[in-house]
gemmi code that builds the backbone of each chain (N, CA, C; Angstrom):
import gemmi

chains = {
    "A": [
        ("UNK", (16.906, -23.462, -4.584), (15.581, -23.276, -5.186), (15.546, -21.997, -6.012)),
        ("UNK", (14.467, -22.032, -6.653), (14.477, -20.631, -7.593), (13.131, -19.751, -6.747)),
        ("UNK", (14.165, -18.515, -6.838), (12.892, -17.463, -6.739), (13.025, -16.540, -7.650)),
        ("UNK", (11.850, -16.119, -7.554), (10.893, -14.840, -8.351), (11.330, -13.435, -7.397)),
        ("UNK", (11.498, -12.154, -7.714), (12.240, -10.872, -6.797), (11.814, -10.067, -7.663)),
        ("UNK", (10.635, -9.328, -6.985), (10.467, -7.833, -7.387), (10.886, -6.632, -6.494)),
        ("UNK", (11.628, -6.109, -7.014), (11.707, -4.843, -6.272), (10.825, -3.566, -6.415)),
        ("UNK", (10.137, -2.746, -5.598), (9.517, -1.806, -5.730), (10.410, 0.368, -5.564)),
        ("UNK", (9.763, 0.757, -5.924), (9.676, 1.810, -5.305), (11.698, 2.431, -5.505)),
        ("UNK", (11.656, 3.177, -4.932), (13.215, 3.296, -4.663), (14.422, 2.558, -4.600)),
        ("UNK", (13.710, 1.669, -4.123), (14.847, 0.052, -4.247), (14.459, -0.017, -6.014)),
        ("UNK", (13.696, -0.241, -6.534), (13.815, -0.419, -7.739), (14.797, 0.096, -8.421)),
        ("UNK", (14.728, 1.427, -8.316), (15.469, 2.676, -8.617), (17.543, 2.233, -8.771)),
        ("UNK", (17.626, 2.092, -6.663), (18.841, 1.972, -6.781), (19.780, 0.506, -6.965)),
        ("UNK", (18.372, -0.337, -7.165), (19.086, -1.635, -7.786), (19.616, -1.570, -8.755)),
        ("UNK", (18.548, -1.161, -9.742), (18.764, -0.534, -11.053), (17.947, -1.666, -12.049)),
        ("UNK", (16.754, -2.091, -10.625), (16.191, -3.379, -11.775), (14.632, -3.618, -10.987)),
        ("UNK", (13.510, -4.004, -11.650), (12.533, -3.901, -10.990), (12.195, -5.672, -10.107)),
        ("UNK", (12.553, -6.462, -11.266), (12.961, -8.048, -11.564), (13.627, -9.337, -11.272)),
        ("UNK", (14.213, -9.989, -11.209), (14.790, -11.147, -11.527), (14.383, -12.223, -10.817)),
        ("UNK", (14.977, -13.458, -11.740), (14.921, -14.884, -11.344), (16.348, -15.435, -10.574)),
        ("UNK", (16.183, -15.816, -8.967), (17.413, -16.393, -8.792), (17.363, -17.508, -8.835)),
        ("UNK", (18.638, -18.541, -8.364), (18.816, -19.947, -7.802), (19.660, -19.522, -7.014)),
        ("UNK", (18.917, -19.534, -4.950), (19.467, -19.479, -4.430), (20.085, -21.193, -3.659)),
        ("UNK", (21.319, -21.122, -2.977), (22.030, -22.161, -2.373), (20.765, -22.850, -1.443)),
        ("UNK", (21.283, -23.904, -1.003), (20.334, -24.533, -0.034), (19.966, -24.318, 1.505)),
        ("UNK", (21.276, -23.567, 1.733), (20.868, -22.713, 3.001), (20.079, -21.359, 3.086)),
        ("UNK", (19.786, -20.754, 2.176), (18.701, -19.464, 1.935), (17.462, -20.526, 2.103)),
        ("UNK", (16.797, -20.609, 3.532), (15.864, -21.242, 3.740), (14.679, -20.232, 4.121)),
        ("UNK", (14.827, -18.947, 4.872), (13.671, -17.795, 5.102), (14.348, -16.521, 5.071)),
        ("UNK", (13.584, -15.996, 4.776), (13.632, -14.337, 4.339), (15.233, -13.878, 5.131)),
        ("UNK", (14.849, -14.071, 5.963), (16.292, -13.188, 6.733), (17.350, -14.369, 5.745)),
        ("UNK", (17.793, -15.038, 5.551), (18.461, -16.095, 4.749), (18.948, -15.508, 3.428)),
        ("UNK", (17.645, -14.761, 2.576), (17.579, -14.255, 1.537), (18.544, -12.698, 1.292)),
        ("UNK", (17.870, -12.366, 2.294), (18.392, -10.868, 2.282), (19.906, -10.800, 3.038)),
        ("UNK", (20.009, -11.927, 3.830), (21.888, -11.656, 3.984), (22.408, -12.307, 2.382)),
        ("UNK", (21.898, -13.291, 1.373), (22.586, -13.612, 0.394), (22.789, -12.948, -0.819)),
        ("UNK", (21.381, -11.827, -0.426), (21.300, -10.738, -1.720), (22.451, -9.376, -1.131)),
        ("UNK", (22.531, -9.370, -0.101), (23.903, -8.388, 0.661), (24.525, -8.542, 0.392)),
        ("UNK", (25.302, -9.697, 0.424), (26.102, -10.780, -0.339), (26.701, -10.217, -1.523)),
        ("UNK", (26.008, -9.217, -2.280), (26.608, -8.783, -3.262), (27.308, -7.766, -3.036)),
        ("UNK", (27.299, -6.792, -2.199), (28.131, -6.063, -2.207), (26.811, -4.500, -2.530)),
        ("UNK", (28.148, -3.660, -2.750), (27.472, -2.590, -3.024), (26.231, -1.823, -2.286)),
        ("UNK", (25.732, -1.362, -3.583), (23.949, -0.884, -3.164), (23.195, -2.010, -1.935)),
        ("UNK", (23.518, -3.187, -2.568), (22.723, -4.065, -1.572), (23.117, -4.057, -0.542)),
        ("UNK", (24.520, -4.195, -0.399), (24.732, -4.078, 1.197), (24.099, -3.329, 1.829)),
        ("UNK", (24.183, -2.051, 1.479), (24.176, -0.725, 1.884), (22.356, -0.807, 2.094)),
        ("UNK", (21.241, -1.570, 1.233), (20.085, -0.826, 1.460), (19.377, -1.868, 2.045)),
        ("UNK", (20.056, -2.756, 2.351), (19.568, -4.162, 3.058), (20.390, -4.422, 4.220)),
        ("UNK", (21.343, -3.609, 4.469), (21.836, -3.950, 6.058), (21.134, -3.461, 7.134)),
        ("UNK", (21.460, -4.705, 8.134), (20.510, -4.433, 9.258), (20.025, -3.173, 9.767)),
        ("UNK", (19.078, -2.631, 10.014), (18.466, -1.653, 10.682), (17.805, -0.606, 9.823)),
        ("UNK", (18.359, -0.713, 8.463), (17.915, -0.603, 6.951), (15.593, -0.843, 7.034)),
        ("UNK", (15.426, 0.201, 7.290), (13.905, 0.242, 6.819), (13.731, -0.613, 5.490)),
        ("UNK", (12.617, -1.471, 5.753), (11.999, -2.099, 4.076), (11.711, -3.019, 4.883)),
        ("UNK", (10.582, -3.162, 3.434), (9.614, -3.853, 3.777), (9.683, -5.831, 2.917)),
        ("UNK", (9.125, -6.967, 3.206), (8.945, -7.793, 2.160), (7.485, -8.769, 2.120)),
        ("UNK", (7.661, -8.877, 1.341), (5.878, -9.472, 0.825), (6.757, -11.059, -0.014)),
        ("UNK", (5.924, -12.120, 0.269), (6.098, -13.610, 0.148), (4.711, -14.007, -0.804)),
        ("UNK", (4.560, -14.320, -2.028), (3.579, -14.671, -2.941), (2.427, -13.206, -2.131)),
        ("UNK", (2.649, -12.091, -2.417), (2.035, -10.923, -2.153), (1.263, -11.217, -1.020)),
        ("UNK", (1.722, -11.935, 0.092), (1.377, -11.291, 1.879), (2.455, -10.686, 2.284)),
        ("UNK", (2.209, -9.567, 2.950), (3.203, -9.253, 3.938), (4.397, -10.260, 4.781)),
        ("UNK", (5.111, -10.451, 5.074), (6.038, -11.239, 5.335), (7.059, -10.713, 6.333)),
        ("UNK", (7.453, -11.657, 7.210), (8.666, -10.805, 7.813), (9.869, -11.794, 7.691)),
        ("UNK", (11.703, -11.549, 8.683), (12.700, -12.360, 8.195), (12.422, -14.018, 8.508)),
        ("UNK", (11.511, -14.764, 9.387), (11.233, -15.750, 9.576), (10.462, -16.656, 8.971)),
        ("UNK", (9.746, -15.770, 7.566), (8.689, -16.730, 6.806), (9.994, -17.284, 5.892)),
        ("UNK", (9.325, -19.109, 5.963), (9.820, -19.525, 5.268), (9.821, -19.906, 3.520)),
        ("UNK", (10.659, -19.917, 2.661), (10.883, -19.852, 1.344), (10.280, -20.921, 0.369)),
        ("UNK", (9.699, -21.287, -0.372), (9.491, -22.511, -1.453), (9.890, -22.376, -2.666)),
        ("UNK", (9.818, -23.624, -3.686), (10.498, -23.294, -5.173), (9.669, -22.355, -5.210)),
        ("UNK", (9.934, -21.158, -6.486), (8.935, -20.793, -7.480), (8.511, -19.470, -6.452)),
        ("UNK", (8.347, -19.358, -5.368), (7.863, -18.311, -4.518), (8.163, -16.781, -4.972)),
        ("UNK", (7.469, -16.133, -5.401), (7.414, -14.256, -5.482), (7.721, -13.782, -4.241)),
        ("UNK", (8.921, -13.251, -4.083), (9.144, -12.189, -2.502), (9.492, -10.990, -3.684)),
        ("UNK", (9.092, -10.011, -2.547), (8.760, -8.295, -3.106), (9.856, -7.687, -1.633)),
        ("UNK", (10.824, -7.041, -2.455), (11.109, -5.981, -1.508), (11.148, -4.442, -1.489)),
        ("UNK", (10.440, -3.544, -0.688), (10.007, -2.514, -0.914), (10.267, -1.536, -0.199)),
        ("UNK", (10.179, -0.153, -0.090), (10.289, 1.065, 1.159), (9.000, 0.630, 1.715)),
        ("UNK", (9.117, 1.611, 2.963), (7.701, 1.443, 3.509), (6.656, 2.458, 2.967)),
        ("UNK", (5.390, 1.777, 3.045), (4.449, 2.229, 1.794), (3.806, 4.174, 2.193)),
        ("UNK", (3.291, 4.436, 1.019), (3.454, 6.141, 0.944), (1.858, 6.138, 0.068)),
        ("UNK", (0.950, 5.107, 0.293), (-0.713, 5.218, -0.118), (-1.185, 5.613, 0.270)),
        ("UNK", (-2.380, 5.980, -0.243), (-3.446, 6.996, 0.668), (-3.805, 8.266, 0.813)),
    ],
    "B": [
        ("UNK", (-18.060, -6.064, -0.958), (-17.197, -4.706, -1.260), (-16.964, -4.646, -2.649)),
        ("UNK", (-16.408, -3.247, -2.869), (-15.590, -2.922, -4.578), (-14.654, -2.046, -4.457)),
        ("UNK", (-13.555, -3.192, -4.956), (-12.180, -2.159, -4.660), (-11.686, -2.374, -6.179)),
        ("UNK", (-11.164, -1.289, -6.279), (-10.784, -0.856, -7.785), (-9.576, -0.286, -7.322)),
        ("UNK", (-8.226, -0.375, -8.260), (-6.854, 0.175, -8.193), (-6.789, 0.860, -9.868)),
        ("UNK", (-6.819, 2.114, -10.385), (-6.913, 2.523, -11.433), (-6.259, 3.901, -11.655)),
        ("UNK", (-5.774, 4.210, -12.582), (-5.249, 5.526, -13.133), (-6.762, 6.307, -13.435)),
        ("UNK", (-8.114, 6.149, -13.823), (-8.583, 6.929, -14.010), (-9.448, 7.866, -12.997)),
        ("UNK", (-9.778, 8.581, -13.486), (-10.951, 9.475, -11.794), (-12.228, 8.793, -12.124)),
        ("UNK", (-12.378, 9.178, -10.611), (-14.032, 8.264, -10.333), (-15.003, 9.674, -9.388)),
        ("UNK", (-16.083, 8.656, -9.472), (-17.027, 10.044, -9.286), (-17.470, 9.925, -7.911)),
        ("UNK", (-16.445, 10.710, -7.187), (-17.211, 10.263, -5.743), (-18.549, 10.190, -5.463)),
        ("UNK", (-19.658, 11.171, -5.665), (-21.194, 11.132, -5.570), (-21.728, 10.108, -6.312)),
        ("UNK", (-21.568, 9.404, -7.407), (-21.858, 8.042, -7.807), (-21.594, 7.170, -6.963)),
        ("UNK", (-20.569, 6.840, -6.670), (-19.741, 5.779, -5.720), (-20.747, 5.987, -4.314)),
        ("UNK", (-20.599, 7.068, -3.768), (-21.535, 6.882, -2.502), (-23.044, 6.540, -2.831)),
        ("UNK", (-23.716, 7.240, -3.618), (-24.686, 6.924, -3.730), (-25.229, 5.352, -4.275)),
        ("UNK", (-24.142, 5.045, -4.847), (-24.603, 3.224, -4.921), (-24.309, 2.319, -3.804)),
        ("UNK", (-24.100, 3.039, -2.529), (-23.553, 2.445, -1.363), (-25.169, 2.275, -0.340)),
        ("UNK", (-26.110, 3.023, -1.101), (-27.358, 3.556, -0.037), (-28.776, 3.201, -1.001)),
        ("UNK", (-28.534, 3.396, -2.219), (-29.764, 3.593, -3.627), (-30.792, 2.499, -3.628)),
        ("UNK", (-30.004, 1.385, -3.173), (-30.249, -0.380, -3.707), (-31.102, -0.950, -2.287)),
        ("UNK", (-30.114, 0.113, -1.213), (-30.565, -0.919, -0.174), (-30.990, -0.194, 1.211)),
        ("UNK", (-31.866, -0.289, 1.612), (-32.791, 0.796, 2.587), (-32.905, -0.028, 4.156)),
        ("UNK", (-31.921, -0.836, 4.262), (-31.136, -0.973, 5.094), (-29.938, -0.084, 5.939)),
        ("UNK", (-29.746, 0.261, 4.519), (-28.657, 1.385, 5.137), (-29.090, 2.894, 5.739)),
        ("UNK", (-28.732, 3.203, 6.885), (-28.532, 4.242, 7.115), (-27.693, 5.276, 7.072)),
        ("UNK", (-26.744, 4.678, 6.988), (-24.790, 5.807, 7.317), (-24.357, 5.379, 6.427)),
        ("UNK", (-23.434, 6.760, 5.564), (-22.628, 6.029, 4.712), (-21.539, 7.160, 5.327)),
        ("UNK", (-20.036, 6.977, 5.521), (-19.117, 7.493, 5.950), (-18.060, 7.455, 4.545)),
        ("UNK", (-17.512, 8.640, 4.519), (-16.430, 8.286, 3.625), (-15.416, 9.089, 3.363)),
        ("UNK", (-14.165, 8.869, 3.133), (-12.754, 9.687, 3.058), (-12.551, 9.865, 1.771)),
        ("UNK", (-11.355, 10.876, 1.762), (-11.501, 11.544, -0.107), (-10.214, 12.137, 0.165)),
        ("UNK", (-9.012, 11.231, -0.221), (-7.581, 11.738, 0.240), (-7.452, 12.287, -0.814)),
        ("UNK", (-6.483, 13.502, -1.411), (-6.426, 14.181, -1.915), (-4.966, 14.869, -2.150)),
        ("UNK", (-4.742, 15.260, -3.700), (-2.947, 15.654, -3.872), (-3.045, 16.979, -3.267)),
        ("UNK", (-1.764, 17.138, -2.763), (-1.481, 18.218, -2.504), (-0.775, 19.116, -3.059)),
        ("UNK", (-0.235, 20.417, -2.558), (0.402, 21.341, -3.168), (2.114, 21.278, -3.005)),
        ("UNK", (1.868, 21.138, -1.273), (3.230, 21.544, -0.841), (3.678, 19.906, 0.353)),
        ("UNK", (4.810, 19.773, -0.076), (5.013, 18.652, 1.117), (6.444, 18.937, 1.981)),
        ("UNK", (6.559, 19.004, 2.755), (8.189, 19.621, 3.443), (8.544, 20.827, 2.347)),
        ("UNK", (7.432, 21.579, 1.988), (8.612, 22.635, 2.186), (8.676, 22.700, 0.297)),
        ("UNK", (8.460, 22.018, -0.096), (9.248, 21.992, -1.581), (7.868, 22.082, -2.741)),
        ("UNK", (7.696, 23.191, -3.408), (6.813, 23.081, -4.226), (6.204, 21.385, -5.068)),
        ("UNK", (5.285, 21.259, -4.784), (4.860, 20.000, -5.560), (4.199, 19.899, -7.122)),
        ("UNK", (5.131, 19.395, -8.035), (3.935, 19.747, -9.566), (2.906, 18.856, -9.468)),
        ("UNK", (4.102, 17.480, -9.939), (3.127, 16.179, -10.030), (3.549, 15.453, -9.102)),
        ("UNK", (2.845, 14.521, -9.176), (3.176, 13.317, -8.392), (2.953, 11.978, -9.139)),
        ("UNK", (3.927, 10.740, -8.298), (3.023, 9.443, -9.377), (2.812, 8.469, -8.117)),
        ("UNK", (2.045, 7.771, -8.238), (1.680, 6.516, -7.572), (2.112, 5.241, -8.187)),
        ("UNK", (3.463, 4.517, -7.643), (3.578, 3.615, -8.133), (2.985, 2.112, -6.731)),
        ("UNK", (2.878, 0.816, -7.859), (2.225, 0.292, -6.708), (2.259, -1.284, -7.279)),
        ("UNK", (2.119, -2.414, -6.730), (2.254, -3.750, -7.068), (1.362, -4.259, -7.135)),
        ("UNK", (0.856, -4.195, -8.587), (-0.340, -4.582, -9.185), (-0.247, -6.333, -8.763)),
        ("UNK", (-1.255, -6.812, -8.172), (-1.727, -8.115, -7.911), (-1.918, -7.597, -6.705)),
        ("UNK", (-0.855, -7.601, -5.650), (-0.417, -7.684, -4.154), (-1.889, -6.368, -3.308)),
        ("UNK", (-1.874, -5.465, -4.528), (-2.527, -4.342, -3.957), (-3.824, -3.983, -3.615)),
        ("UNK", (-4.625, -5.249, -4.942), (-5.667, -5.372, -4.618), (-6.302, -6.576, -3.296)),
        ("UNK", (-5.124, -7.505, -3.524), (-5.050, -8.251, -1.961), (-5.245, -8.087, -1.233)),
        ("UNK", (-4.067, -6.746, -0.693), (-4.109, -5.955, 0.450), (-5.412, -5.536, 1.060)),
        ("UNK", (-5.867, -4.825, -0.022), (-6.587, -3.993, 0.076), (-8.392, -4.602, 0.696)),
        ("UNK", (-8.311, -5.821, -0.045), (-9.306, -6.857, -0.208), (-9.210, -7.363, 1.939)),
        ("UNK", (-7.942, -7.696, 2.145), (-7.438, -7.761, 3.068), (-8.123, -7.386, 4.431)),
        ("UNK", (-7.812, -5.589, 3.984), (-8.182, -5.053, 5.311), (-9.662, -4.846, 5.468)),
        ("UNK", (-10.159, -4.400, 4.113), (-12.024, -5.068, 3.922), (-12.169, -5.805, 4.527)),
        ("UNK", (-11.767, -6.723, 4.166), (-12.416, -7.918, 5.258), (-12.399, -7.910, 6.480)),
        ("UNK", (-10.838, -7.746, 7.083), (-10.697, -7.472, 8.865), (-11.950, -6.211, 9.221)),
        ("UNK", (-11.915, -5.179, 7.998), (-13.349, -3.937, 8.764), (-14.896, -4.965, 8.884)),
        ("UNK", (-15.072, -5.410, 8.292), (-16.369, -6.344, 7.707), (-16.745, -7.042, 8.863)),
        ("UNK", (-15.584, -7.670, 9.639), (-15.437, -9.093, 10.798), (-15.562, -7.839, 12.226)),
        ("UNK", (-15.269, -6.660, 12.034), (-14.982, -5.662, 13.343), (-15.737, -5.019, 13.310)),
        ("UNK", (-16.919, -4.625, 12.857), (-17.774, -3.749, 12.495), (-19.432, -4.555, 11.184)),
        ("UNK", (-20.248, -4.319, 11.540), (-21.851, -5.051, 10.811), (-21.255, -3.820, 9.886)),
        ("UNK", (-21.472, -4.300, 8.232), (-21.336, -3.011, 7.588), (-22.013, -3.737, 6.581)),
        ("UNK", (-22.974, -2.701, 5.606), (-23.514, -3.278, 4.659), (-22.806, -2.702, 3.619)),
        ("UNK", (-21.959, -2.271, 2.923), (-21.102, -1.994, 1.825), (-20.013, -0.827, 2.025)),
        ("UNK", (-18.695, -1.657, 1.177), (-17.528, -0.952, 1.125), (-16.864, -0.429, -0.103)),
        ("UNK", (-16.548, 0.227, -0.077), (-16.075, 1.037, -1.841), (-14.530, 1.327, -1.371)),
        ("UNK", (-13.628, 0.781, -1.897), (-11.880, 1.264, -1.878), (-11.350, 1.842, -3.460)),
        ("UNK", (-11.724, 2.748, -3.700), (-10.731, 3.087, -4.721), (-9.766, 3.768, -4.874)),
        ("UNK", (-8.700, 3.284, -5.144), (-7.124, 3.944, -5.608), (-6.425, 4.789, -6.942)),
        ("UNK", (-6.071, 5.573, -6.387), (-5.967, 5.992, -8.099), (-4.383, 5.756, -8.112)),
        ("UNK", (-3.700, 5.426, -9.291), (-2.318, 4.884, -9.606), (-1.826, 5.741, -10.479)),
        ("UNK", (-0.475, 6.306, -10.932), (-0.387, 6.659, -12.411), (-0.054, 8.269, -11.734)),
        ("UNK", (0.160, 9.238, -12.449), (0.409, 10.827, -12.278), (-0.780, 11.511, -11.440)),
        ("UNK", (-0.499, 12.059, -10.840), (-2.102, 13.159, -10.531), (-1.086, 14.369, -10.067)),
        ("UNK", (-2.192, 15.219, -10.234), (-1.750, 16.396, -10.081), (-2.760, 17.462, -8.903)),
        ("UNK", (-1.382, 18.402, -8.097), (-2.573, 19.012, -7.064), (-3.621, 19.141, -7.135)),
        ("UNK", (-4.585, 18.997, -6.096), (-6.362, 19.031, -5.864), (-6.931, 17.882, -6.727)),
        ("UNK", (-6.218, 16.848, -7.043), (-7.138, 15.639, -7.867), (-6.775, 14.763, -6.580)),
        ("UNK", (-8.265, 14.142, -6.744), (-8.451, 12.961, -5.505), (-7.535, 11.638, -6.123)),
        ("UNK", (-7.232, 11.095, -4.736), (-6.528, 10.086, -4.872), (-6.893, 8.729, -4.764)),
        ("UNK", (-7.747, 8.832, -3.626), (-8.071, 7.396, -2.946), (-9.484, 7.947, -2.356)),
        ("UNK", (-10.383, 6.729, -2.827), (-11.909, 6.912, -1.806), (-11.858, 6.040, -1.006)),
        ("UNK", (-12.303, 5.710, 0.333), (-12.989, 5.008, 1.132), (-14.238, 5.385, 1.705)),
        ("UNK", (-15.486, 4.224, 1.249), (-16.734, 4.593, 1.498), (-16.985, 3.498, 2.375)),
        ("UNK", (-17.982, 3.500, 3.146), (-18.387, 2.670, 4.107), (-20.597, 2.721, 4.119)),
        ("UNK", (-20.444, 1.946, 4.162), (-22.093, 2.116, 4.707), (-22.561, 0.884, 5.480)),
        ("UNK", (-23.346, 1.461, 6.553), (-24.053, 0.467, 7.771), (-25.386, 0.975, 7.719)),
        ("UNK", (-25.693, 0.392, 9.071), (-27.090, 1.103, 9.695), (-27.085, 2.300, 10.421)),
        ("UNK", (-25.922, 2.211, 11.255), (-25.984, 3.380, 12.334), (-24.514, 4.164, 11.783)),
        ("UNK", (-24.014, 5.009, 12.181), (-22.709, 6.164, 11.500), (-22.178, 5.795, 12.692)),
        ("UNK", (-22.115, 4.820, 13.971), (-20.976, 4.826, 14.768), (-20.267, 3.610, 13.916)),
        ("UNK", (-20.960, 2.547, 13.484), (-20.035, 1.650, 12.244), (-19.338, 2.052, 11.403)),
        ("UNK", (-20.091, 3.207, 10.486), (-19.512, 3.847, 9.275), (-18.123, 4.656, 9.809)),
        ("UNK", (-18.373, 5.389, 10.440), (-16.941, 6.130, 10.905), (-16.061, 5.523, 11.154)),
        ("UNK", (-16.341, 4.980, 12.240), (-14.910, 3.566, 12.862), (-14.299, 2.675, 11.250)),
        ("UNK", (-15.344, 2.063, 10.820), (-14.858, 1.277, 9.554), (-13.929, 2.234, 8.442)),
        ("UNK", (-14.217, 2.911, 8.063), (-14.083, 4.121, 7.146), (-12.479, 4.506, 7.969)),
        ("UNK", (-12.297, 4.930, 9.044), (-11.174, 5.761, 9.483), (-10.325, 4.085, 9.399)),
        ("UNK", (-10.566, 3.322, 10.304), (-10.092, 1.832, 10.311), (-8.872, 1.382, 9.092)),
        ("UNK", (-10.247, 1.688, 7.637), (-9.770, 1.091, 6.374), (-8.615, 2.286, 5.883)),
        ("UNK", (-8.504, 3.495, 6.013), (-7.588, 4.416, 5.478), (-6.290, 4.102, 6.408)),
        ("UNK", (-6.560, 4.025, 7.647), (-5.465, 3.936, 8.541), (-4.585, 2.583, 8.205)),
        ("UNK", (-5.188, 1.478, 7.946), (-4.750, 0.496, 7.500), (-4.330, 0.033, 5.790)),
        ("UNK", (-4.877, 1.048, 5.615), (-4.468, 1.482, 3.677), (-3.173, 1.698, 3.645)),
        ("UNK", (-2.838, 3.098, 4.475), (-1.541, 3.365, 4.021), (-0.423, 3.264, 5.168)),
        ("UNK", (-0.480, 2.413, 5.460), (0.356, 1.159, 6.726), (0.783, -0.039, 5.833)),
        ("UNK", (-0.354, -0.699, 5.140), (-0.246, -1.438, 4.898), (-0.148, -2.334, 2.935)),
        ("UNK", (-1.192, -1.188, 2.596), (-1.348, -1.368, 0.888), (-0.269, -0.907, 0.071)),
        ("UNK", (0.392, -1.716, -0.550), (1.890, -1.432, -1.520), (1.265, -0.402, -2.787)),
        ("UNK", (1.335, 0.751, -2.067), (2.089, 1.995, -3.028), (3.075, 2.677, -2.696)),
        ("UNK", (3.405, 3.623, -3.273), (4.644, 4.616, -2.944), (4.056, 5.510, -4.128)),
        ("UNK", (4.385, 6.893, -3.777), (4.200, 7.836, -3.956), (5.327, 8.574, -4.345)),
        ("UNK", (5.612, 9.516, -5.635), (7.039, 10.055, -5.668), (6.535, 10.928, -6.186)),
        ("UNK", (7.393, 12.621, -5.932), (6.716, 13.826, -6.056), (7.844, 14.381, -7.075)),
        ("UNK", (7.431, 14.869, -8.134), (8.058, 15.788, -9.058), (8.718, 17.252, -8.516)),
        ("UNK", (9.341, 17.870, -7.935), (9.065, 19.253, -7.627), (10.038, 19.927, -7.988)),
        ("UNK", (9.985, 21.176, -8.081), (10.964, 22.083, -8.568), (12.885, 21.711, -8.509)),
        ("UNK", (12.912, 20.906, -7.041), (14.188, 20.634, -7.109), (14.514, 19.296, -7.467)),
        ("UNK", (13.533, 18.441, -8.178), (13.958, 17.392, -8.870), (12.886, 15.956, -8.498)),
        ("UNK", (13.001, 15.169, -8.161), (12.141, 14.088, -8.115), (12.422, 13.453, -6.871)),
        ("UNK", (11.505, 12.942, -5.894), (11.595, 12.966, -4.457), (10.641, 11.498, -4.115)),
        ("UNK", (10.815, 10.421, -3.350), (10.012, 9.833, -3.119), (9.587, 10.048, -1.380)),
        ("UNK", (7.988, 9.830, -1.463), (7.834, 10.378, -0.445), (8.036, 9.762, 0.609)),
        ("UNK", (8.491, 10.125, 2.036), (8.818, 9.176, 2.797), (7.347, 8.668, 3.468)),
        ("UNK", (7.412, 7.468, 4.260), (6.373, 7.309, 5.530), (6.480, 8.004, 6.467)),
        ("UNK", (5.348, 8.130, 7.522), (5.674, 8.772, 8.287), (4.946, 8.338, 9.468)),
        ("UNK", (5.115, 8.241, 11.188), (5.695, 8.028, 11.536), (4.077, 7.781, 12.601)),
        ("UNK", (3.286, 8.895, 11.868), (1.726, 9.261, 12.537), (1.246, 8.272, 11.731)),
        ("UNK", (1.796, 7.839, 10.529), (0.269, 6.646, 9.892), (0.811, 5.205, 11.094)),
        ("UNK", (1.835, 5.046, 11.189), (1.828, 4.255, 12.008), (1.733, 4.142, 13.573)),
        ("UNK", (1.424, 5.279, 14.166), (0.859, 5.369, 15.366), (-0.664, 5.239, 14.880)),
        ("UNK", (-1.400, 5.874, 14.068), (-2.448, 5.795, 13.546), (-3.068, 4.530, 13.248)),
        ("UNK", (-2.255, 3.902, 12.961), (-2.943, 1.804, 12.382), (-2.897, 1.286, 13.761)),
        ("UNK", (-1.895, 1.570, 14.569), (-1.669, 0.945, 16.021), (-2.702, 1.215, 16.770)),
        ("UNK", (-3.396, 2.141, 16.999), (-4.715, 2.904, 17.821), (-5.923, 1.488, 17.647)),
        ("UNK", (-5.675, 0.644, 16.144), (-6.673, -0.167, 16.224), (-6.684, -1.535, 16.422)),
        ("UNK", (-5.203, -1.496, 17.114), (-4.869, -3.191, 17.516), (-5.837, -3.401, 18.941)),
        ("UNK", (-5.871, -4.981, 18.512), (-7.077, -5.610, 19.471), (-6.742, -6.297, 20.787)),
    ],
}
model = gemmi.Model(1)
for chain_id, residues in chains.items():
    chain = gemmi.Chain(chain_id)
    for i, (resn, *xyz) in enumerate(residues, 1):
        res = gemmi.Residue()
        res.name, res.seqid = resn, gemmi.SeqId(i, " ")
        for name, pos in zip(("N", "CA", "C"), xyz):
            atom = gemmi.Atom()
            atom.name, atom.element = name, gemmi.Element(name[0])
            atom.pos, atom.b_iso = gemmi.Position(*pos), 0.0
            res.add_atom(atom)
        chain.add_residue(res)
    model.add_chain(chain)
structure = gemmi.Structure()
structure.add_model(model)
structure.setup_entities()
């Protein structure tokens, strides 16, 4: 399916991208799914998405955790934890 | 309610006073007035910026209004955010509240800040003398949001 991926905040920073459109495989079925396939790449990602790794993710802008599940077309946001107020 | 997410300043004494003017119902109006600072760990602060996820934020924000609204009789709520650069002693964020009695207004009012910055997508990054810093969370807003689980 295709998703929508914004990154916020510092992750923005060390992605080096605020953006993109994927097509993930058919087993990226919920969040935790997502974020081992975006690890997957190596690098930065490993490193700011491996387990125990603080951050946050938001699913069509609700809060979300690794068990919500994914649809075509869906906006997930991954972010630090928030610094408002 | 009226929640606004904006780069420009707002006038706190306007804002409260349209919380009470209209409606003589109200008795209490409670309200917070977070504010930039100077110094944060230690490290001179110039500027600062508020970055934040325009759609998601006013959601949020809309969000926890509502959970105060359902936990508390309140006759009007004011959330405004400010986004964009500010600089020490410029306000950041209002939360206004108004009820009948000030044991609503307080509870709602502390409620909605505690759950603001727990929960509402900004981040904050500080300019300072030794270079550009984002600020971390910390550790009391989230003992702070927890105090109001049910």
């Amino acid at each position: 399916m295709k998703l929508r991926l914004r990154y916020f905040a510092r992750l923005r920073e060390l992605f080096g991208t605020g953006a993109e459109t994927v097509q993930v495989p058919d087993d990226v079925r919920c969040l935790a799914d997502l974020i081992g396939w975006l690890a997957g790449r190596g690098g930065v990602w490993a490193e700011q998405l491996a387990p125990g790794r603080a951050f946050r993710m938001a699913v069509n802008q609700d809060m979300a955790g690794p068990e919500t599940r994914l649809a075509d077309d869906d906006e997930v946001a991954l972010f630090p934890p928030v610094t408002g107020g | 309610m009226k929640i606004r997410v904006q780069t420009e300043p707002f006038d706190l004494a306007a804002e409260v006073t349209a919380l009470y003017r209209d409606n003589p119902a109200v008795g209490a109006v409670a309200s917070f007035l977070g504010v930039t600072r100077d110094v944060n760990a230690g490290l001179g602060v110039h500027t600062m910026t508020l970055e934040h996820y325009p759609g998601m934020t006013e959601r949020a924000l809309e969000k926890i209004v509502r959970e105060a609204e359902q936990r508390w009789h309140l006759l009007g709520v004011t959330v405004i955010h400010r986004v964009g650069p500010l600089a020490p002693t410029e306000p950041i964020v209002l939360v206004a509240v108004a009820s009948a009695h000030r044991g609503e207004a307080f509870q709602a009012c502390e409620f909605i800040i505690d759950y603001l910055k727990t929960r509402a997508p900004f981040w904050k990054k500080e300019l300072t003398p030794q270079g550009e810093r984002w600020v971390d969370a910390r550790d009391s807003d989230e003992t702070a949001a927890a105090r109001w689980r049910t």
